[in-house]
C-alpha positions as CSV (number, residue, x, y, z in Angstrom):
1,X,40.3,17.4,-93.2
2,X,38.5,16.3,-90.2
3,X,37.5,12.5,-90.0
4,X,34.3,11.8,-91.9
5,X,30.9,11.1,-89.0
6,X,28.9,7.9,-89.2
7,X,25.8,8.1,-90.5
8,X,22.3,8.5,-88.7
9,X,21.4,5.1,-89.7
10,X,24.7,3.4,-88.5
11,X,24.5,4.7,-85.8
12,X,20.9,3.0,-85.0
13,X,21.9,0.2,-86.0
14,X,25.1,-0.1,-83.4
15,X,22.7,0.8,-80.8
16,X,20.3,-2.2,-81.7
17,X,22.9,-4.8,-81.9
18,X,24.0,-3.6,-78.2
19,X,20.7,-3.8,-77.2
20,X,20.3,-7.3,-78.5
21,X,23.8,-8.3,-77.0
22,X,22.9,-7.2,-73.8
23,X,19.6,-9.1,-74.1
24,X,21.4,-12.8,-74.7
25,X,23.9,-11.7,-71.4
26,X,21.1,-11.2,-69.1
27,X,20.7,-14.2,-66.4
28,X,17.8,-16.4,-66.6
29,X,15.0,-16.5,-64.1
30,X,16.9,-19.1,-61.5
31,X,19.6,-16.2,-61.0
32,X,17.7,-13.3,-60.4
33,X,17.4,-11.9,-57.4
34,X,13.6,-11.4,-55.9
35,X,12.3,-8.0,-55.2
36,X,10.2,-7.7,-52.3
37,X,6.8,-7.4,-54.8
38,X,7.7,-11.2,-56.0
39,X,9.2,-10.1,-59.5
40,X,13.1,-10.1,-60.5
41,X,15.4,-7.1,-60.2
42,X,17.2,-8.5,-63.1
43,X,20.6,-8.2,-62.0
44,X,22.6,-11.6,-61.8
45,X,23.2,-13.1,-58.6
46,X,26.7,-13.2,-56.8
47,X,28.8,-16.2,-58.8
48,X,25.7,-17.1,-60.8
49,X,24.4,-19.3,-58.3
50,X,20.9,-18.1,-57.7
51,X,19.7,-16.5,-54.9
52,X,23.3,-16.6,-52.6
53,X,25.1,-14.5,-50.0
54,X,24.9,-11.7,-51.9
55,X,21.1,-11.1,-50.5
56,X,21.9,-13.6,-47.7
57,X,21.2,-10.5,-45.5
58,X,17.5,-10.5,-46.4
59,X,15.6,-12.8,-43.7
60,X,13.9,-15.7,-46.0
61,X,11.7,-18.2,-44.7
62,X,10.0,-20.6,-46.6
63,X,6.3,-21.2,-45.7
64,X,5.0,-25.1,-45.0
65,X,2.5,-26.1,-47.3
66,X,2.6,-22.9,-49.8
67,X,4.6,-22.7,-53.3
68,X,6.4,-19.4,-53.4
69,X,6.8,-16.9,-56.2
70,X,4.2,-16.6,-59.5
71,X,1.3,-18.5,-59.9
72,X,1.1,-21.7,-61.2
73,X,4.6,-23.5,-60.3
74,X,7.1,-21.4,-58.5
75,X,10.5,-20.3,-58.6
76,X,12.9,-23.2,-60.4
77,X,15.5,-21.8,-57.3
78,X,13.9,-23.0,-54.2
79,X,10.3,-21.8,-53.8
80,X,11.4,-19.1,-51.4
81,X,9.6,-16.2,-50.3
82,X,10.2,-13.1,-48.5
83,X,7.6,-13.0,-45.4
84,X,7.1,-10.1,-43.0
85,X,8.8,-10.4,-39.7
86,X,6.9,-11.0,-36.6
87,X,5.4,-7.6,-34.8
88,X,6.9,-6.4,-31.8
89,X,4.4,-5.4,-28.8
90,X,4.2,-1.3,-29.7
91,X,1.8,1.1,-30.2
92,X,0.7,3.9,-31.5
93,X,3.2,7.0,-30.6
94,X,4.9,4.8,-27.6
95,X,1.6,4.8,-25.8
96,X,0.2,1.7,-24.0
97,X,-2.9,-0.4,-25.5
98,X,-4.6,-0.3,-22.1
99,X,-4.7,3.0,-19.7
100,X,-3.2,2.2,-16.7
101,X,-5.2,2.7,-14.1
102,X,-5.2,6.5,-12.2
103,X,-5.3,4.8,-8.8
104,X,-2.4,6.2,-6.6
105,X,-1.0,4.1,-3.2
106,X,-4.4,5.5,-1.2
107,X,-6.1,2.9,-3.2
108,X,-3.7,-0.2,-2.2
109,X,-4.1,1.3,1.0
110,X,-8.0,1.2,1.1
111,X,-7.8,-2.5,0.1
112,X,-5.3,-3.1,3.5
113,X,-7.6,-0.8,5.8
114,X,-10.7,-2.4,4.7
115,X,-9.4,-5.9,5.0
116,X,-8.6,-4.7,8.2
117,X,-11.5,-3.5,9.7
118,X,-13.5,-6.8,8.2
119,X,-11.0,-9.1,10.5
120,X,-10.8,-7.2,13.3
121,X,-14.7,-7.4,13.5
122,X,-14.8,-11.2,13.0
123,X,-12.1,-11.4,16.0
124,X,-14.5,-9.1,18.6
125,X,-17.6,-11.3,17.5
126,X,-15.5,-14.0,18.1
127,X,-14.2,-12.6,21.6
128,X,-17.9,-11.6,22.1
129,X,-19.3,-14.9,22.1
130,X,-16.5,-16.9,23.7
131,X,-16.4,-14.4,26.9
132,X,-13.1,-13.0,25.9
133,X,-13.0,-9.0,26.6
134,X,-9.8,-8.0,25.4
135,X,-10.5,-9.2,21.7
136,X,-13.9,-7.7,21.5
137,X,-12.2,-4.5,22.8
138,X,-9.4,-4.7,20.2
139,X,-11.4,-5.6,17.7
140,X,-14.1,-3.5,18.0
141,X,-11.5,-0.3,18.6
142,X,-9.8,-1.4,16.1
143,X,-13.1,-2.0,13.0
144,X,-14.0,1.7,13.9
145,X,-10.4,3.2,13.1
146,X,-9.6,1.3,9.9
147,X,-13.2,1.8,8.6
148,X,-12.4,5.6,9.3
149,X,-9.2,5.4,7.6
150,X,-11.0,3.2,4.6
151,X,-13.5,6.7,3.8
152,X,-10.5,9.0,4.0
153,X,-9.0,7.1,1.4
154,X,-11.4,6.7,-0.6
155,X,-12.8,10.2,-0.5
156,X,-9.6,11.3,-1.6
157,X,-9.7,9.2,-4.2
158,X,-12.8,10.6,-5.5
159,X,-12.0,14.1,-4.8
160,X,-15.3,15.2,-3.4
161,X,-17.2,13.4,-0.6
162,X,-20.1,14.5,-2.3
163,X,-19.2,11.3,-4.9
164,X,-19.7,9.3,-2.6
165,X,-23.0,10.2,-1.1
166,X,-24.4,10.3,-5.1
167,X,-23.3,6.8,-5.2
168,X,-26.3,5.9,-3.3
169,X,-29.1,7.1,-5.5
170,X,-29.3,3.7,-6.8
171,X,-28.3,0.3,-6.2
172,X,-26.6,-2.1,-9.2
173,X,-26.0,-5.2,-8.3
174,X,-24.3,-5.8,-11.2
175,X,-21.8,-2.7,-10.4
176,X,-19.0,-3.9,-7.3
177,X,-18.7,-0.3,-6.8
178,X,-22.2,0.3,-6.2
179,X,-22.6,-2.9,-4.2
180,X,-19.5,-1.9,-2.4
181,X,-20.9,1.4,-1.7
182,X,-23.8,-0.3,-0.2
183,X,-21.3,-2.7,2.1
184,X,-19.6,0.0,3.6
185,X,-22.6,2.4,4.3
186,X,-24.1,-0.8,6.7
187,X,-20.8,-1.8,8.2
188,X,-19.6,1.6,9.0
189,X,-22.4,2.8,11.3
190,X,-22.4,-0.9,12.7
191,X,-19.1,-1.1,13.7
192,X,-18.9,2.8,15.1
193,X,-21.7,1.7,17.7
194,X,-20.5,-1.6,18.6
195,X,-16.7,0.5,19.5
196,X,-18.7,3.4,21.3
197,X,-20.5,0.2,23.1
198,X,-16.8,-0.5,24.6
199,X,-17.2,3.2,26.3
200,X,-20.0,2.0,28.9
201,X,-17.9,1.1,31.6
202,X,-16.6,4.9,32.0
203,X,-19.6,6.3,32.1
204,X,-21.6,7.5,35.3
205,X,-24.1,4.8,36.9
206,X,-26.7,7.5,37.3
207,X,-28.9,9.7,35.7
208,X,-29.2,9.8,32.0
209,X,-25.6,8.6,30.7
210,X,-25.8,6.2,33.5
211,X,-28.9,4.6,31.6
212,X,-26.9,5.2,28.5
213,X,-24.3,3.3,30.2
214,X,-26.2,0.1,30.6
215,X,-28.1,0.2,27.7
216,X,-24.6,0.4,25.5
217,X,-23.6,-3.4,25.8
218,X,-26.6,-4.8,24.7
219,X,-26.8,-2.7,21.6
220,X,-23.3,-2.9,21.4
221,X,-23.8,-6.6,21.2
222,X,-26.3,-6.6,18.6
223,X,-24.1,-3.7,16.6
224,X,-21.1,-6.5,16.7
225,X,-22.9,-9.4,15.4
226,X,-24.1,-7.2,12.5
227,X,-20.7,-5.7,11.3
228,X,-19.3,-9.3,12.3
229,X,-22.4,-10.5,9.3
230,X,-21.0,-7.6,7.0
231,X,-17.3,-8.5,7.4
232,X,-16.6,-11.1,4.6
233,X,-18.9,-9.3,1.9
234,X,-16.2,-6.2,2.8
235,X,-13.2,-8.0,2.7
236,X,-13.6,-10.0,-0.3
237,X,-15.8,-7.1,-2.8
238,X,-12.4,-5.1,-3.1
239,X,-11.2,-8.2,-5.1
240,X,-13.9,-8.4,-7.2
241,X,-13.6,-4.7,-7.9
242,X,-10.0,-5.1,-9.3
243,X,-11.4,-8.5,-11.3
244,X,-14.0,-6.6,-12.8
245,X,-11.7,-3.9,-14.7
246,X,-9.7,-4.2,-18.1
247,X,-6.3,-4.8,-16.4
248,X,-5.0,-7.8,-17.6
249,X,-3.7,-9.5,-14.5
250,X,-6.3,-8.4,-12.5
251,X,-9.7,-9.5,-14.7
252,X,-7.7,-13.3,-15.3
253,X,-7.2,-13.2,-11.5
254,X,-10.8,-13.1,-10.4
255,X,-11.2,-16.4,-8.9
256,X,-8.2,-16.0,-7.0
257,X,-8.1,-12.0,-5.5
258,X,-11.6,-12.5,-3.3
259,X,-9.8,-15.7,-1.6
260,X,-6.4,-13.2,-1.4
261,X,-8.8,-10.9,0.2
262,X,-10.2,-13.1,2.6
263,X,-7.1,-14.8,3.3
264,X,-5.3,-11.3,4.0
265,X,-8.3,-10.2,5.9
266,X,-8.8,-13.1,8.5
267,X,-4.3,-12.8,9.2
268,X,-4.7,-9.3,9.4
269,X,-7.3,-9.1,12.5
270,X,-5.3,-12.0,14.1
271,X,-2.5,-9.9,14.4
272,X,-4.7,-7.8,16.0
273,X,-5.6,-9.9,18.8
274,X,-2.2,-11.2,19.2
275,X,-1.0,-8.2,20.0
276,X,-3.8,-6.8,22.0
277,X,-4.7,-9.8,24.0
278,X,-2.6,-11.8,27.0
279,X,-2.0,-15.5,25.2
280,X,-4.8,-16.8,27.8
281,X,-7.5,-14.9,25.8
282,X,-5.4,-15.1,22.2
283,X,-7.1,-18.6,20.7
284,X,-9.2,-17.6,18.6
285,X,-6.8,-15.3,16.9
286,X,-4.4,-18.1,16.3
287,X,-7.2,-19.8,14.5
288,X,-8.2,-17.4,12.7
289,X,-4.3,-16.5,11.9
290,X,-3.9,-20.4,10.5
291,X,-7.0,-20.0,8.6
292,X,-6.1,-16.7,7.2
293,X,-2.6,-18.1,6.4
294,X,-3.2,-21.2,4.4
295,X,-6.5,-18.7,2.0
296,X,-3.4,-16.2,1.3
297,X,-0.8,-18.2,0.6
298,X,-3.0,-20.5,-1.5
299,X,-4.4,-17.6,-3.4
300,X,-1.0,-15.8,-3.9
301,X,0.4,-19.3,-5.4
302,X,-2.1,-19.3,-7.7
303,X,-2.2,-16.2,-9.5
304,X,1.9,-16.4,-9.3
305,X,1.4,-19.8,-11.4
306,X,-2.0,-20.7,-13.0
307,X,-2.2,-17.3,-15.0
308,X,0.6,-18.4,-17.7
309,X,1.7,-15.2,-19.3
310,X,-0.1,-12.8,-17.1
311,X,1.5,-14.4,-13.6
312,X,4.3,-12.8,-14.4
313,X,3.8,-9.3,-12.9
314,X,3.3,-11.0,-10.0
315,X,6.6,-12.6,-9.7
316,X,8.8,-10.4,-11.0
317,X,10.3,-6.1,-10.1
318,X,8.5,-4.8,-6.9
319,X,5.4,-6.8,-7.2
320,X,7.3,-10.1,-6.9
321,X,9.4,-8.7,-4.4
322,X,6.5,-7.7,-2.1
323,X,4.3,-10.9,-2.4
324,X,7.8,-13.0,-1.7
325,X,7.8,-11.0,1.0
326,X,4.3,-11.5,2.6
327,X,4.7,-15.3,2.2
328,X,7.6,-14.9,4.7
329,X,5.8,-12.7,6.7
330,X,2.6,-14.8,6.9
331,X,5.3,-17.9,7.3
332,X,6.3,-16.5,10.1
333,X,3.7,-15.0,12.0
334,X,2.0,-18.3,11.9
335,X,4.8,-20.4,13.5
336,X,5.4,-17.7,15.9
337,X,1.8,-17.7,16.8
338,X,1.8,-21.6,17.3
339,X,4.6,-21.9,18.8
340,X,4.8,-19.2,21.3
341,X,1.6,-19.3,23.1
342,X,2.3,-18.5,26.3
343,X,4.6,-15.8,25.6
344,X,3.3,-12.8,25.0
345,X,6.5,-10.8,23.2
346,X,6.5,-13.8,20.5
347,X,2.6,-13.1,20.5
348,X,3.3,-9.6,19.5
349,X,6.0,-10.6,17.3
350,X,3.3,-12.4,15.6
351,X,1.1,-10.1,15.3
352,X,2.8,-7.5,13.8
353,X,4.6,-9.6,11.1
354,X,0.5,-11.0,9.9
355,X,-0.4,-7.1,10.1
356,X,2.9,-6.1,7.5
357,X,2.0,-9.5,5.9
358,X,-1.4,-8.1,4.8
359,X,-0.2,-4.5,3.4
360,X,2.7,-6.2,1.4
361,X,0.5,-8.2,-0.4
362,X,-2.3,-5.9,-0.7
363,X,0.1,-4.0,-2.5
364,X,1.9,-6.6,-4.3
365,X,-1.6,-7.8,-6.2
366,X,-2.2,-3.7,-6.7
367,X,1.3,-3.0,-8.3
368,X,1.2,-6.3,-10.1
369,X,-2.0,-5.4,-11.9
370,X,-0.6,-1.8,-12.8
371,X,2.6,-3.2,-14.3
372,X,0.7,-5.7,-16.6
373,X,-1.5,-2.6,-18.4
374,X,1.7,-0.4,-19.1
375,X,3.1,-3.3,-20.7
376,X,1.1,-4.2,-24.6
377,X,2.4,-7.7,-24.8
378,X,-0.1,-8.9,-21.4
379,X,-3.3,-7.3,-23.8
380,X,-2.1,-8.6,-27.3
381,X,-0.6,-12.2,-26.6
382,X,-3.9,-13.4,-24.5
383,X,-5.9,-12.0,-27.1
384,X,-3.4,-13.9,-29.8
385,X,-3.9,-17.2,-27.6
386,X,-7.5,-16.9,-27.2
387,X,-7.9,-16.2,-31.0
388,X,-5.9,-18.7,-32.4
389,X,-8.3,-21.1,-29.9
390,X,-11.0,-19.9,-31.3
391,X,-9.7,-21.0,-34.9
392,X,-8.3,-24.1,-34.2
393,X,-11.9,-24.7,-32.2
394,X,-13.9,-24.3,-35.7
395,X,-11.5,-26.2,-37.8
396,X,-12.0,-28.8,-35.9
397,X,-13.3,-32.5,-37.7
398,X,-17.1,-32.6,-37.9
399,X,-17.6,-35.8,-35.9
400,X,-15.8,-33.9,-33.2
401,X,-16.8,-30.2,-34.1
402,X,-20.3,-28.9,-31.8
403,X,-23.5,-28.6,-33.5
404,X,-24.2,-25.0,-34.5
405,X,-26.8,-23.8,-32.2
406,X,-30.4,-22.8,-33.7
């Protein structure tokens, strides 16, 4: 005969006594291990010694000044609490916070030409009024092509020249580009008649280009002085148009690119006239190169150091590379133009290094701006910084807090 089967009832009860058993076995709260939602997972910790290498993987950091676990008293094994580890600097589907900007190399280029058609017209005003011929012919010449080259690039930039004639329907002062608009539509025609002025001498003494002929340097003179008046306003708008955007190291710079700017403008048309003029003639572009000089290199230094967080596009990959170089270039074509005054190869020399000083840095502050808006962590840590100032600003004590305005 086959063995005789426990009952139903037997068999419930051998079930409840296991359930009961198991009940007294299971750890108390201080060996439990905590699931992320703050309540235990109920199974017992690795040698019974509450929370222990077994979850040691798990990152746990206990908060200052906060109990951790349930309400009202804590865990009895430590107080500590799982807490959500700090965000990395992405975005949504691997794309940058900011757009980096659409400007291609014509646009670092249009911030060197125009630059150097600002100094060169400083150096022919100042050959104009100190009787020196060679720098007002250099730098007149010399306005007139790099204006020239200044509209190419920038109607290429725009696609259609037509852009830039329907920037002149109105005038916003509150708009660089409009303003800037504005600055190159008097400078241009300014500086064209002050060059074609430099023309007079080949023209005929008689009849009608004969009076032509000697009309052309007075108006030519008056055309200088007024370009000359136009010149800082169109070296130093570019840097307020590059201030004035969203990119990071560009909009914390804007104290510092109109004095680049000026700086890189002045050293530019000095190389102008140390090449084009004998060293007899060349003094007032080795003034102007010194002055030029110390604005750059001061401005560059600054941006390189003052801007925390966002000074470091500036310093490091090509951008670094390119402002180190025009420091060594400005360095140099300084001393050269100092020292070598009465020889006209070092002159040159000169010259040419302040001219490729210019670009490299024009290019450097354009490159360094474009680097910090691909990168999320130049938008999200100033914004961090600035908030958390903001905080710590209204928490401060009322004797020292400001009084809320009415």
């Amino acid at each position: 005969m086959s063995p005789q089967r426990p009952e139903v009832g037997e068999i419930f009860r051998r079930f409840r006594d296991r359930l009961a058993a198991d009940g007294r076995d299971r750890p108390t709260a201080s060996t439990e291990l905590p699931a992320a939602n703050g309540e235990s997972t109920g199974l017992p910790a690795a040698n019974g010694a509450g929370t222990s290498s077994a979850v040691g993987q798990q990152r746990r950091t206990a908060e200052p000044g906060r109990r951790g676990g349930r309400r009202g008293g804590g865990r009895r094994g430590g107080g500590e609490e799982l807490r959500v580890p700090e965000a990395e600097f992405t975005s949504y589907y691997g794309r940058p916070i900011l757009k980096a900007p659409v400007w291609k190399w014509d646009i670092a280029a249009y911030l060197f030409t125009g630059g150097l058609a600002a100094g060169s017209s400083l150096l022919a005003a100042g050959g104009q009024l100190t009787g020196r011929p060679a720098l007002r012919r250099a730098g007149r010449v010399t306005a007139l092509a790099a204006v020239s080259a200044s509209a190419v690039f920038l109607v290429k930039d725009l696609g259609r020249p037509a852009r830039f004639h329907h920037m002149l329907r109105v005038a916003k002062l509150t708009s660089p580009m409009s303003v800037g608009t504005w600055i190159l539509t008097a400078y241009g025609p300014a500086a064209g008649v002050a060059a074609i002025a430099e023309a007079a001498g080949v023209l005929p003494r008689h009849g009608l280009l004969g009076l032509a002929g000697r009309a052309l340097p007075s108006v030519g003179h008056v055309a200088g002085l007024l370009a000359a008046g136009t010149a800082p306003a169109l070296a130093t708008y570019t840097g307020v148009l590059l201030a004035d955007t969203a990119v990071p190291s560009w909009h914390e710079a804007y104290p510092e690119l109109p004095v680049i700017f000026a700086g890189s403008a002045l050293a530019s048309g000095a190389g102008v006239g140390l090449l084009a003029a004998p060293p007899a003639q060349a003094g007032p572009a080795r003034r102007m190169a010194v002055a030029g000089a110390a604005l750059e290199l001061y401005g560059a230094h600054r941006v390189e150091t003052r801007l925390g967080l966002l000074s470091e596009p500036y310093r490091q990959g090509s951008p670094g590379r390119l402002l180190r170089a025009g420091r060594m270039l400005t360095a140099g074509g300084v001393a050269g133009a100092l020292l070598g005054r009465r020889s006209r190869l070092v002159g040159a020399l000169s010259g040419a290094a302040l001219l490729a000083a210019s670009v490299v840095t024009r290019f450097g502050i354009f490159y360094g701006g474009v680097a910090s808006a691909r990168d999320p962590r130049y938008t999200v840590v100033p914004q961090r910084e600035r908030a958390d100032a903001r905080r710590t600003g209204m928490d401060l004590p009322s004797d020292r807090a400001a009084p809320p305005a009415m």
